[in-house]
TORKOL-4160 file (C-alpha; in steps of 0.2 Angstrom, whole numbers, padded with zeros to 4 digits, m for minus):
379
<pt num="1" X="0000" Y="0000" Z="0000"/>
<pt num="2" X="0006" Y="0017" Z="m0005"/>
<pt num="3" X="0004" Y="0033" Z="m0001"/>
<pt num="4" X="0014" Y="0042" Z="m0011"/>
<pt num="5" X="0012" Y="0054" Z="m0022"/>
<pt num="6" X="0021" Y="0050" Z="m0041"/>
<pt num="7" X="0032" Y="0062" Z="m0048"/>
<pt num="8" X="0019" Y="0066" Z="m0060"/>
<pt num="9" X="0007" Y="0067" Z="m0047"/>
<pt num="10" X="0017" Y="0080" Z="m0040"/>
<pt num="11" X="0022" Y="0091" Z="m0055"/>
<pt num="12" X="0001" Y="0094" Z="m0057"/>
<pt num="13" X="m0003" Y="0097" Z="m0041"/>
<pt num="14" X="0011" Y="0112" Z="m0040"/>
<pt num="15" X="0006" Y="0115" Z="m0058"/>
<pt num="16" X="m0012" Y="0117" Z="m0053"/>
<pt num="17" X="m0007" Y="0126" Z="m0036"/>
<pt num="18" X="0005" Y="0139" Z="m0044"/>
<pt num="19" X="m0010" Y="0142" Z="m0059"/>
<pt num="20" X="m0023" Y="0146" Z="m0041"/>
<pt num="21" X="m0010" Y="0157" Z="m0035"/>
<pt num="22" X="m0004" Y="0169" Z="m0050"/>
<pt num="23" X="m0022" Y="0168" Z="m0061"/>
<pt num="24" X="m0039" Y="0164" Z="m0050"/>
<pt num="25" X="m0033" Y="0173" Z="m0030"/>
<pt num="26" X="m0031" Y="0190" Z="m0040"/>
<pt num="27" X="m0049" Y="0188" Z="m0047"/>
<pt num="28" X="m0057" Y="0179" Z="m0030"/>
<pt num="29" X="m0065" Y="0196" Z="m0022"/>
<pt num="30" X="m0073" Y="0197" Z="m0043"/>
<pt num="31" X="m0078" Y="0180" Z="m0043"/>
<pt num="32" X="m0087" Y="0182" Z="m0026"/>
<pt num="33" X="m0095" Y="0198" Z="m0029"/>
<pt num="34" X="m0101" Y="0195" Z="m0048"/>
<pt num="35" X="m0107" Y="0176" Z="m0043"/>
<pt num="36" X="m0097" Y="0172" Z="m0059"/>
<pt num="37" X="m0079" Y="0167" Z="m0065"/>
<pt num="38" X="m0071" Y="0175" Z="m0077"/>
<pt num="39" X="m0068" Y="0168" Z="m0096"/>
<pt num="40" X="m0051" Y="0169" Z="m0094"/>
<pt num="41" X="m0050" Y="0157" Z="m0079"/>
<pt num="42" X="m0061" Y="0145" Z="m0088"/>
<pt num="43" X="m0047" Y="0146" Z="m0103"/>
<pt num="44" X="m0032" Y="0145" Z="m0092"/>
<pt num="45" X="m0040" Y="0130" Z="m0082"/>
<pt num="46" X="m0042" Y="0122" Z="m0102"/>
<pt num="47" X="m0026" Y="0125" Z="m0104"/>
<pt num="48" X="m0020" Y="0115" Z="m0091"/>
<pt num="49" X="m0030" Y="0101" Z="m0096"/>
<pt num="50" X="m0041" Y="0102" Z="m0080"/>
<pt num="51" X="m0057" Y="0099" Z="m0089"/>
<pt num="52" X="m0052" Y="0082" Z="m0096"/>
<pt num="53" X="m0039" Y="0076" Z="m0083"/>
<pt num="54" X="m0047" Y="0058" Z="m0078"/>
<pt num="55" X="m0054" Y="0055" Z="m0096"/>
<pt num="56" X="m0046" Y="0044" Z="m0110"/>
<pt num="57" X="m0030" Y="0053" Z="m0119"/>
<pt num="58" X="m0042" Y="0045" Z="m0135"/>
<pt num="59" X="m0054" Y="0057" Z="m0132"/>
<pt num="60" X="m0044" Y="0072" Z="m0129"/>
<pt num="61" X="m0042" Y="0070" Z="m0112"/>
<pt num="62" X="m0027" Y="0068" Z="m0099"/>
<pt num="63" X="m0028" Y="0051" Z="m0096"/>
<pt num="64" X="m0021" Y="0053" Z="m0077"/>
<pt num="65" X="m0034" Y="0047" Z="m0066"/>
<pt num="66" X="m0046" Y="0050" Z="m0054"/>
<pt num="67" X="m0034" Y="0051" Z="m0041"/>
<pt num="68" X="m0023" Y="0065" Z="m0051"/>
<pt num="69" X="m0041" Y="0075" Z="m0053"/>
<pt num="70" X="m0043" Y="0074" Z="m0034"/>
<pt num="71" X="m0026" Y="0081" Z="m0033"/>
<pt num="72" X="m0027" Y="0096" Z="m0044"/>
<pt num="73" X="m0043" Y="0100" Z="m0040"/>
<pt num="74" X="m0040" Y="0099" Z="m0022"/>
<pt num="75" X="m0027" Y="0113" Z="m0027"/>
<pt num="76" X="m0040" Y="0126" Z="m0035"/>
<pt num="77" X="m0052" Y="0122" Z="m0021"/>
<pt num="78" X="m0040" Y="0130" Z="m0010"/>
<pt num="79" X="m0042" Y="0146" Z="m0019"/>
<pt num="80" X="m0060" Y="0147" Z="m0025"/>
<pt num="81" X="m0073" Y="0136" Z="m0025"/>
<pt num="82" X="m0081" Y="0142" Z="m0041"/>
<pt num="83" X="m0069" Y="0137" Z="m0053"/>
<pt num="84" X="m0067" Y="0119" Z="m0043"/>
<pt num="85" X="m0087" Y="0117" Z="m0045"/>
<pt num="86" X="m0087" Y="0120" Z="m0064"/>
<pt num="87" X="m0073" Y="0106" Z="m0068"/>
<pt num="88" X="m0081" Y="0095" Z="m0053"/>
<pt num="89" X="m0099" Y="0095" Z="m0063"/>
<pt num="90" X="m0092" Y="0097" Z="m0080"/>
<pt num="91" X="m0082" Y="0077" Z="m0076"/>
<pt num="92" X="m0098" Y="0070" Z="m0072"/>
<pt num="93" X="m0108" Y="0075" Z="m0085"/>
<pt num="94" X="m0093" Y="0069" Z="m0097"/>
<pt num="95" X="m0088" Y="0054" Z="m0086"/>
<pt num="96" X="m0106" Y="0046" Z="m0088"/>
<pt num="97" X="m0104" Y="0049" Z="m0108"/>
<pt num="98" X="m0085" Y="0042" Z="m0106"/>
<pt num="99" X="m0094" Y="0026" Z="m0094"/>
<pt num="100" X="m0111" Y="0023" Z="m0105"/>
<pt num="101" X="m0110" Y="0033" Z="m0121"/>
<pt num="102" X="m0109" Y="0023" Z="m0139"/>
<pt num="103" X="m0091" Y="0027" Z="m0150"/>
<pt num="104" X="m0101" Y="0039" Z="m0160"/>
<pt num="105" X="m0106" Y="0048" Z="m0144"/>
<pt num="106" X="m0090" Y="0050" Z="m0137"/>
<pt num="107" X="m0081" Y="0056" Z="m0152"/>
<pt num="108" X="m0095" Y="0069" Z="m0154"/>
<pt num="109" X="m0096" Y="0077" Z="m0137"/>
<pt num="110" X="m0079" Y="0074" Z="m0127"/>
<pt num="111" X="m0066" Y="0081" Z="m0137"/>
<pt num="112" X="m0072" Y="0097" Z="m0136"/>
<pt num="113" X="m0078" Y="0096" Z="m0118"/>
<pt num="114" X="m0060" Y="0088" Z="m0114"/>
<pt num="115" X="m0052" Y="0104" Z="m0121"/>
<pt num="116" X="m0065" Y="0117" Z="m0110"/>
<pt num="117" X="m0071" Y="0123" Z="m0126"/>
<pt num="118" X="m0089" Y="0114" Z="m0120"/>
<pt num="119" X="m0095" Y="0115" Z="m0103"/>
<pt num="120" X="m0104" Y="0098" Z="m0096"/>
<pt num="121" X="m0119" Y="0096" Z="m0083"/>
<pt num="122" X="m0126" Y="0082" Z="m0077"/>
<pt num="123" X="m0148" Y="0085" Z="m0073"/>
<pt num="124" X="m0158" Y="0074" Z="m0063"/>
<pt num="125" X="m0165" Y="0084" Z="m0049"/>
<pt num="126" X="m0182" Y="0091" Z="m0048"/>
<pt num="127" X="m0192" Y="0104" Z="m0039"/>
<pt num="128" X="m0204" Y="0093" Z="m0033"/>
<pt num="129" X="m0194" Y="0079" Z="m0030"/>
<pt num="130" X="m0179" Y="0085" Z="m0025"/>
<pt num="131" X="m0163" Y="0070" Z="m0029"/>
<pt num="132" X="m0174" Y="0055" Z="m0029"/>
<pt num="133" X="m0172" Y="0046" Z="m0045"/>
<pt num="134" X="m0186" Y="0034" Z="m0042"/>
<pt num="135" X="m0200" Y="0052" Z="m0042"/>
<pt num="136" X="m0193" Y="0060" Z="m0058"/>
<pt num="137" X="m0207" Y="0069" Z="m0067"/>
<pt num="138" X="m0198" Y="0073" Z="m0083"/>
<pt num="139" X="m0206" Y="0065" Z="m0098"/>
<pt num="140" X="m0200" Y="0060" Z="m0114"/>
<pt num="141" X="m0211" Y="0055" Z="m0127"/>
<pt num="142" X="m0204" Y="0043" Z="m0145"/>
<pt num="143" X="m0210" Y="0054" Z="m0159"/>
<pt num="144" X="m0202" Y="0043" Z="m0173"/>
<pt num="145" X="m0187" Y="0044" Z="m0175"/>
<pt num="146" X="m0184" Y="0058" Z="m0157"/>
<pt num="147" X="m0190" Y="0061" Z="m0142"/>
<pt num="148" X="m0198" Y="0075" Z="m0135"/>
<pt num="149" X="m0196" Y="0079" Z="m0119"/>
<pt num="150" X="m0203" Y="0092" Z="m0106"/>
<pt num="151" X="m0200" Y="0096" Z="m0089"/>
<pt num="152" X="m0190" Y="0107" Z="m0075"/>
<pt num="153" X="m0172" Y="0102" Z="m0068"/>
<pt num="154" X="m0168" Y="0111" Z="m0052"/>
<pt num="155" X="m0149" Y="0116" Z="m0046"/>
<pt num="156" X="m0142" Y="0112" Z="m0060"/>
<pt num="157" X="m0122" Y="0115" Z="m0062"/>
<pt num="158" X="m0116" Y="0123" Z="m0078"/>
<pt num="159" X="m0133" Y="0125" Z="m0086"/>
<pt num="160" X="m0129" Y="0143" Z="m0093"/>
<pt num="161" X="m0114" Y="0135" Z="m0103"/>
<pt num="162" X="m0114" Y="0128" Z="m0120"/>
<pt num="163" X="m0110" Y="0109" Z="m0122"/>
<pt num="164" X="m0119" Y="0092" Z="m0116"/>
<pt num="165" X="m0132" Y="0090" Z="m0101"/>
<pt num="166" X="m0135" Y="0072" Z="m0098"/>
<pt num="167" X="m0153" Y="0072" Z="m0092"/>
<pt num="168" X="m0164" Y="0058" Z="m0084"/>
<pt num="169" X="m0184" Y="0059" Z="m0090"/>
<pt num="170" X="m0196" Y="0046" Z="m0088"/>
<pt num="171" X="m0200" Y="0035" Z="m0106"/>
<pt num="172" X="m0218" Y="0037" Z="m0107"/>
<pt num="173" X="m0221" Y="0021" Z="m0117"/>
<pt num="174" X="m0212" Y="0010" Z="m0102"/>
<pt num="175" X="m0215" Y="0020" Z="m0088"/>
<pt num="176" X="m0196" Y="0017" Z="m0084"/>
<pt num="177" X="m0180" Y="0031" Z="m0081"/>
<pt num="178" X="m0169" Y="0033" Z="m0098"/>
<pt num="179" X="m0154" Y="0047" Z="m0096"/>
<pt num="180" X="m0152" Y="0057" Z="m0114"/>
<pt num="181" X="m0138" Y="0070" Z="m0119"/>
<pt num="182" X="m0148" Y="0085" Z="m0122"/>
<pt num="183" X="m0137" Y="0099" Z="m0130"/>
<pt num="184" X="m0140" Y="0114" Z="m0121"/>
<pt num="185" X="m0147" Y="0130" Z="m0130"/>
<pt num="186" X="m0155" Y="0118" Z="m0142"/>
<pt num="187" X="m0175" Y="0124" Z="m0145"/>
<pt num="188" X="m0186" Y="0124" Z="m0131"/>
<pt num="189" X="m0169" Y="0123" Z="m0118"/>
<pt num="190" X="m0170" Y="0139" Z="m0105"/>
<pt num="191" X="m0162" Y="0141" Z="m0091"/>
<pt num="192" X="m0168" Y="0154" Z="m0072"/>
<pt num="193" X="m0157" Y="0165" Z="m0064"/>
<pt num="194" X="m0143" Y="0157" Z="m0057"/>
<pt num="195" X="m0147" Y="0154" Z="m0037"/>
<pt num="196" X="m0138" Y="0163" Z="m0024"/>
<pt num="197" X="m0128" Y="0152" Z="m0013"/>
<pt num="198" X="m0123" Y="0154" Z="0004"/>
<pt num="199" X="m0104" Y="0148" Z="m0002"/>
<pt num="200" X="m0097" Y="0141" Z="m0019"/>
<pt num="201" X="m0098" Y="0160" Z="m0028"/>
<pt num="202" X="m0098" Y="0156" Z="m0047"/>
<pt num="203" X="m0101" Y="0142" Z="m0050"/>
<pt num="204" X="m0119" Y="0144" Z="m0055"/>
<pt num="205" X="m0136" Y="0133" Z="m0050"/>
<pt num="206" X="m0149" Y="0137" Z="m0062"/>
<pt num="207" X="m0166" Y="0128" Z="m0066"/>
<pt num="208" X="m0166" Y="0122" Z="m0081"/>
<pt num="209" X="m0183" Y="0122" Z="m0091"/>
<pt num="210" X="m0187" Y="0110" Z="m0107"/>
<pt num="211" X="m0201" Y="0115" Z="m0118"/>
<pt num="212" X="m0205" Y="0102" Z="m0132"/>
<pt num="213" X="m0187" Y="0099" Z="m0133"/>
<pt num="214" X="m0184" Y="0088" Z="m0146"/>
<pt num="215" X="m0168" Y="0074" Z="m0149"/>
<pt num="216" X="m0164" Y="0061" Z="m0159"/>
<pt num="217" X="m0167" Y="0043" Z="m0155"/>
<pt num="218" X="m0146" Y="0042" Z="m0156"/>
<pt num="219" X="m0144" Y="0053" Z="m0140"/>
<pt num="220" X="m0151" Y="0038" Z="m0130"/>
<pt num="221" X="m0138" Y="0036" Z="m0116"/>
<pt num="222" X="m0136" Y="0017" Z="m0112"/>
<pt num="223" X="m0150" Y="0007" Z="m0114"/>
<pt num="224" X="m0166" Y="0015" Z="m0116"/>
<pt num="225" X="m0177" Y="0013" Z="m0099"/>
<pt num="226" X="m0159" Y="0009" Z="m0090"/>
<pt num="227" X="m0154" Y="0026" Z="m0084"/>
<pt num="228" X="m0155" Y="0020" Z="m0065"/>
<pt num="229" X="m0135" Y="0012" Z="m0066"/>
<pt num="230" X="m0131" Y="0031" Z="m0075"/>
<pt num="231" X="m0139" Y="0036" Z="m0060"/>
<pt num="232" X="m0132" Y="0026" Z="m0048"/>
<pt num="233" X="m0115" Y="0031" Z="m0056"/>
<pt num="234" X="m0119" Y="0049" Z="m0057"/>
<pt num="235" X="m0123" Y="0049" Z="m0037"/>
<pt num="236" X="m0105" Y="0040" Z="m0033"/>
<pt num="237" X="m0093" Y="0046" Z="m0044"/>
<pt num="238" X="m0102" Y="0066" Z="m0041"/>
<pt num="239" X="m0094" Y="0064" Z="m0024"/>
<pt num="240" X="m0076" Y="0062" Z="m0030"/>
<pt num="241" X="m0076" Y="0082" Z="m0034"/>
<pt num="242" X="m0086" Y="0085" Z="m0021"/>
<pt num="243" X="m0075" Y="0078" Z="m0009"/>
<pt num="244" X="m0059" Y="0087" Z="m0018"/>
<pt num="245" X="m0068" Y="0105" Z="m0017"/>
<pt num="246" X="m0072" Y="0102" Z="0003"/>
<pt num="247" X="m0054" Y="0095" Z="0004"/>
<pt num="248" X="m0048" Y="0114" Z="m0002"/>
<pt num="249" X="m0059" Y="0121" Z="0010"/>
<pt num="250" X="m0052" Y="0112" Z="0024"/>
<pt num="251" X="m0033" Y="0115" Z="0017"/>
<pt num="252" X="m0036" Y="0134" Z="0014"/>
<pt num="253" X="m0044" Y="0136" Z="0035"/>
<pt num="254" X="m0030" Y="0126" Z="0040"/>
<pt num="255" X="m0018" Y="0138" Z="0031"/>
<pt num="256" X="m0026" Y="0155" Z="0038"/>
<pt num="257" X="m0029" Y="0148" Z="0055"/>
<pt num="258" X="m0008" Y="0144" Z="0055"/>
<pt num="259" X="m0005" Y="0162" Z="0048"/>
<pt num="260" X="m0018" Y="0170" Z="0060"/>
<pt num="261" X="m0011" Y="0161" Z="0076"/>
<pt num="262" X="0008" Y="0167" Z="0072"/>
<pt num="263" X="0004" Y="0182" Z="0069"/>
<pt num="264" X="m0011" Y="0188" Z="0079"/>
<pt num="265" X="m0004" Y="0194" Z="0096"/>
<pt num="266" X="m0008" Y="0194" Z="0115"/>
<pt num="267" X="0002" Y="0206" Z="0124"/>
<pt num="268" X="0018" Y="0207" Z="0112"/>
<pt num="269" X="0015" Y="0190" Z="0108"/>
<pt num="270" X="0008" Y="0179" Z="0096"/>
<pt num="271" X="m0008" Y="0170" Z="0100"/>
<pt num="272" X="0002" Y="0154" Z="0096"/>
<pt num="273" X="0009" Y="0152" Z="0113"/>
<pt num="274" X="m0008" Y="0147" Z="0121"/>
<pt num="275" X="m0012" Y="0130" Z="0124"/>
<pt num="276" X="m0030" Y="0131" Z="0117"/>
<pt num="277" X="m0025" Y="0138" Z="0100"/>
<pt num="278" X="m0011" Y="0126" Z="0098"/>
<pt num="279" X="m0024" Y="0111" Z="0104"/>
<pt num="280" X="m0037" Y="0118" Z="0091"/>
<pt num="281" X="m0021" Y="0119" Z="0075"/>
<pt num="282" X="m0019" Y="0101" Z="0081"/>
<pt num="283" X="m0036" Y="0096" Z="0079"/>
<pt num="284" X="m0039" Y="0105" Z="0061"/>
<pt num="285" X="m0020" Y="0097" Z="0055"/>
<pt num="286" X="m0027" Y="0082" Z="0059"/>
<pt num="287" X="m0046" Y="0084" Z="0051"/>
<pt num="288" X="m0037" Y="0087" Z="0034"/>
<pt num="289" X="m0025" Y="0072" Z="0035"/>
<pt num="290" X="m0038" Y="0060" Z="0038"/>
<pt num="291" X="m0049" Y="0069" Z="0027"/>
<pt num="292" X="m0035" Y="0071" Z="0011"/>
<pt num="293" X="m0032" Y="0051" Z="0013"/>
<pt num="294" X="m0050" Y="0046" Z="0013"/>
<pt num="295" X="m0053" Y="0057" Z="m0005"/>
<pt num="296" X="m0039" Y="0052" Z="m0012"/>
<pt num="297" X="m0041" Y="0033" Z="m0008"/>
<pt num="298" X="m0059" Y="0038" Z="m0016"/>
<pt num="299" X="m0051" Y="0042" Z="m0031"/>
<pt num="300" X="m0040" Y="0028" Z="m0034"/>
<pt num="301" X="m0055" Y="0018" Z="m0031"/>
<pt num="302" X="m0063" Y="0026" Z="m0046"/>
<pt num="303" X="m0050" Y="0022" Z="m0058"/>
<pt num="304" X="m0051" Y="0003" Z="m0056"/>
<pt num="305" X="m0071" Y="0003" Z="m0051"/>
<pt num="306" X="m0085" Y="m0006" Z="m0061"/>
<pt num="307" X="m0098" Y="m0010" Z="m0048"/>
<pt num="308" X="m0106" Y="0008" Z="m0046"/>
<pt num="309" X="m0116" Y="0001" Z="m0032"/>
<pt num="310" X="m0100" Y="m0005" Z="m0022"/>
<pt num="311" X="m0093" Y="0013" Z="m0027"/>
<pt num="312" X="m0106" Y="0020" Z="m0019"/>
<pt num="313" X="m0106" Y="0011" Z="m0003"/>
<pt num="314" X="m0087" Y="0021" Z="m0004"/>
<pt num="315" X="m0091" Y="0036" Z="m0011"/>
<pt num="316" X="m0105" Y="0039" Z="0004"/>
<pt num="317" X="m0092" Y="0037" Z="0017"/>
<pt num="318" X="m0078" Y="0047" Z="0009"/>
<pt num="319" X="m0092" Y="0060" Z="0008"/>
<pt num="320" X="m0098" Y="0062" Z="0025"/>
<pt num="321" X="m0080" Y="0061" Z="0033"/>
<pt num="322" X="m0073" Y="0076" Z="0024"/>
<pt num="323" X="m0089" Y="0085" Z="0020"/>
<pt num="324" X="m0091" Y="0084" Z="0041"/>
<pt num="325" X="m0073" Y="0086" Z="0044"/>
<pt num="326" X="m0070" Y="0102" Z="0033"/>
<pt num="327" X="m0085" Y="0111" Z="0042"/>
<pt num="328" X="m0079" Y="0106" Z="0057"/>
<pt num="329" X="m0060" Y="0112" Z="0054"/>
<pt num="330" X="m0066" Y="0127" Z="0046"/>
<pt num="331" X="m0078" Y="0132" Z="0063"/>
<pt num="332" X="m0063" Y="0129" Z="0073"/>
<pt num="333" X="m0052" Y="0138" Z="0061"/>
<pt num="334" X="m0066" Y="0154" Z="0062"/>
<pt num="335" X="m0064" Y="0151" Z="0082"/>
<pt num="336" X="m0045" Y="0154" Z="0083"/>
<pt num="337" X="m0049" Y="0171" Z="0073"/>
<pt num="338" X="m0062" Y="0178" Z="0087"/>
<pt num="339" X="m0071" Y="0192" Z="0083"/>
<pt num="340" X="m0061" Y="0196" Z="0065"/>
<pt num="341" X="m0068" Y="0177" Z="0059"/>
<pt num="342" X="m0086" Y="0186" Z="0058"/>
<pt num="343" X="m0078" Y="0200" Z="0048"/>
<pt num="344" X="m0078" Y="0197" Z="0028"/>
<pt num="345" X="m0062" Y="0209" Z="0026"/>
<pt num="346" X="m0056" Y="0189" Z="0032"/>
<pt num="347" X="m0054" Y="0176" Z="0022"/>
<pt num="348" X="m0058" Y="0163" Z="0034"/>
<pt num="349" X="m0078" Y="0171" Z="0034"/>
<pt num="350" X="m0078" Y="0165" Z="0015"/>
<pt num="351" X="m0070" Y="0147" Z="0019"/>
<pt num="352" X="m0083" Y="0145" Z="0033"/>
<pt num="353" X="m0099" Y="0149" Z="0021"/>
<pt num="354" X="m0089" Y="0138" Z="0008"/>
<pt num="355" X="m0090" Y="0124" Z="0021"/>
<pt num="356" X="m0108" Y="0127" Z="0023"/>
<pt num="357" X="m0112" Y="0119" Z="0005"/>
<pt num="358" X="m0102" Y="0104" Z="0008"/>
<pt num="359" X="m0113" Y="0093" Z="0019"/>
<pt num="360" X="m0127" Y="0098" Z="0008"/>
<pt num="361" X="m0122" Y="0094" Z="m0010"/>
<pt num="362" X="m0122" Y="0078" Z="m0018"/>
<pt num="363" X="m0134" Y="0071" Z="m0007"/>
<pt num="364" X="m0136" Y="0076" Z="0012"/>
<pt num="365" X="m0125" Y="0066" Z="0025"/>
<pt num="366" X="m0140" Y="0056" Z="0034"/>
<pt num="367" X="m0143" Y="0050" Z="0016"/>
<pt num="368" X="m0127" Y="0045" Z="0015"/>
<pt num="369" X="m0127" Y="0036" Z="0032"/>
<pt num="370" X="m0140" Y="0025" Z="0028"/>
<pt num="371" X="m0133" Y="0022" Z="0011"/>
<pt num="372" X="m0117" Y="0015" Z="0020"/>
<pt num="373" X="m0130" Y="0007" Z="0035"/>
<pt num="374" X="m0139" Y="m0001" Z="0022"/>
<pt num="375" X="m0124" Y="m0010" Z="0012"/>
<pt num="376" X="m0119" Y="m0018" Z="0030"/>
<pt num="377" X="m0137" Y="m0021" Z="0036"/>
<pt num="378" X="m0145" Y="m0026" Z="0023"/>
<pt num="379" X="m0134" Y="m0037" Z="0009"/>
C-alpha cells in the first residue's frame, strides 16, 4: 500500500497550485462579488488540461486518473470554490458519456468538452422531487425517430454553458427512467437566474426548463429505460469532486488559521503560545490528513471501479468524513480568529460559508449514512 504521491502526481498538483495562486486569487474578491468566473479562468483551467484530466487521452483527455483530478482539484479548491465546482460537474456529465456513451457519442461530445471549449452538466433533480431518481417527473415522449421531452431540472451545475447535459426523464411508453444527452441552447432549452448560494460563488445553479425539446433517438444514453446504473453512477462518482472541493476548503482554513495564530498577538506575543490555540491547530491538521487520505483513496478507487453500487457504498463514506470534517475544521479555524472570523475583510468568513455547502451537496449526510447502513445491514 502506497501513499505516495508519483512524480507526475506531483508536477500537477504544483502546476495546478501555482496556476490558483498567479491567475484565479487576484480575481477571488470578482468571482465572489459577480457570482461568476471570469472567461479567462475558464481558458487558463483548459489549458491545463483540467477539464479532461481523468478521461481517455483518446478522447482528448489527460488520461491521469481520478486520483490526479482529486489532486489538482483539491489545489483550485483551495483558492476558489467556483472554478473547482465548474470542472467538478463538468467530469460527471462527461464521465457518464465516457462510462455509457456509444463510440459515436463519445467522439462527438468529449473532445471538445475535454479541451474546455464545452461546458458539461449532469440533470436529474427536480423541484418537486428533489434527488430521488425513483420520483422523476420529466417525460420523454418517442416521436419517430426523437424524443420529446418536457419538464423542470432544479440546481443544475453549468446549465448557462454551451455543451452536453446528460438528463434523466421518464419513457412514457415504459414508464421506466432513460438518461439522454440534451445539448443545451437547443429549442425549447431555458435556463432561471442562477441561485444565490450561501458559499461556492460562481459556480452557478440554475433551473433548467425543457419546452417540447426535441432529440434524436441516437442521443439515447445506455439502454433505453436503463438510466438508474447512469444514476447510480452519477450519485457516486459526483462525490469524488465534491469531496476534492471540501478537501480545499479544509486546506485553505488550515492555512489561515496557522498564519492568523503566528501572527495575531496577546500582549507582544503571538496567540500561538496558548495551549488552546495550539490544541485547536492540532485538531484542524489532523481533520485534513484524515480527510485528504480518505478522498484520495476515493479516487484511486474510481479508476479501477466497475460495480457503481459498491462505489457507492465508498463514495457515501468518503463523503460524510470530509464534508463533516472540513465544516468542522473550518468552525474551529473561524474560532481561533475571534471576533475578526465574523468580519468578511477575512478570508476565513468565506471558507466558513464555503463549508456550509459541503454537507449539503451531492446528497445530504443522513442520506449517506443509511446508504453506507444499508450495504452492512441489509446485503
Amino acid at each position: 500500500m502506497d501513499f505516495t504521491l508519483t512524480k507526475e502526481q506531483l508536477l500537477i498538483q504544483k502546476m495546478a497550485r501555482d496556476y490558483a495562486e498567479q491567475y484565479i486569487q487576484p480575481l477571488v474578491e470578482r468571482i465572489e462579488s459577480e457570482n461568476a468566473v471570469p472567461k479567462e479562468v475558464i481558458e487558463g483551467l483548459a489549458e491545463l488540461d483540467l477539464f479532461g484530466m481523468p478521461m481517455p487521452e483518446a478522447y482528448g483527455g489527460a488520461g491521469a486518473g481520478y486520483d490526479t483530478y482529486v489532486v489538482a482539484l483539491e489545489q483550485i479548491a483551495r483558492i476558489s470554490c467556483g472554478p473547482a465546482m465548474i470542472i467538478s460537474a463538468h467530469t460527471l456529465g462527461l464521465g457518464a458519456i465516457n462510462n455509457f456513451g456509444t463510440e459515436e457519442q463519445k467522439q462527438r461530445y468529449m473532445p471538445k468538452c475535454c479541451r474546455g471549449e464545452h461546458i458539461a452538466s449532469f440533470a436529474f433533480t427536480e423541484p418537486g422531487t428533489g434527488s430521488d431518481p425513483k420520483q422523476i417527473t420529466t417525460t420523454a415522449v418517442r416521436d419517430g425517430n426523437h424524443f420529446v421531452i418536457n419538464g423542470t431540472k432544479r440546481f443544475i451545475s453549468n446549465g448557462t454553458y454551451p455543451g452536453p447535459v446528460v438528463l434523466f426523464a421518464r419513457d412514457q411508453e415504459n414508464g421506466k427512467i432513460t438518461a439522454f444527452i440534451v445539448e443545451k441552447f437547443c429549442e425549447g432549452y431555458s435556463v432561471s437566474k442562477p441561485w444565490e448560494k450561501v458559499g461556492w460563488h460562481g459556480g452557478d445553479l440554475v433551473d433548467i426548463y425543457l419546452k417540447n425539446v426535441r432529440i434524436p433517438a441516437e442521443n439515447v444514453l445506455g439502454e433505453r429505460g436503463y438510466g438508474y446504473p447512469i444514476l447510480q453512477y452519477g450519485i457516486a462518482f459526483g462525490k469524488i469532486g465534491m469531496n476534492a472541493i471540501a478537501l480545499g476548503t479544509l486546506l485553505a482554513a488550515y492555512e489561515e488559521a496557522v498564519t492568523y495564530a503566528k501572527e495575531k498577538t496577546h500582549r507582544g506575543e503571538p496567540i500561538a503560545k496558548f495551549q488552546t490555540i495550539q490544541l485547536r491547530i492540532a485538531d484542524i491538521a489532523m481533520k485534513y490528513e484524515a480527510s485528504r487520505w480518505v478522498a484520495y483513496r476515493l479516487g484511486c478507487l474510481a479508476n479501477q471501479t466497475k460495480d457503481y453500487a459498491d462505489f457507492a457504498r465508498e463514495a457515501a463514506m468518503a463523503k460524510v468524513i470530509v464534508a463533516e470534517n472540513a465544516f468542522s475544521a473550518t468552525r474551529i479555524a473561524l474560532d481561533i480568529h475571534g471576533s475578526y472570523g465574523l468580519m468578511t475583510d477575512y478570508k476565513i468568513s468565506r471558507l466558513y460559508r464555503d463549508a456550509v455547502m459541503g454537507p449539503q451537496i451531492e446528497g445530504v449526510i443522513d442520506m449517506q449514512k443509511i446508504i453506507v447502513a444499508g450495504s452492512i445491514l441489509f446485503k
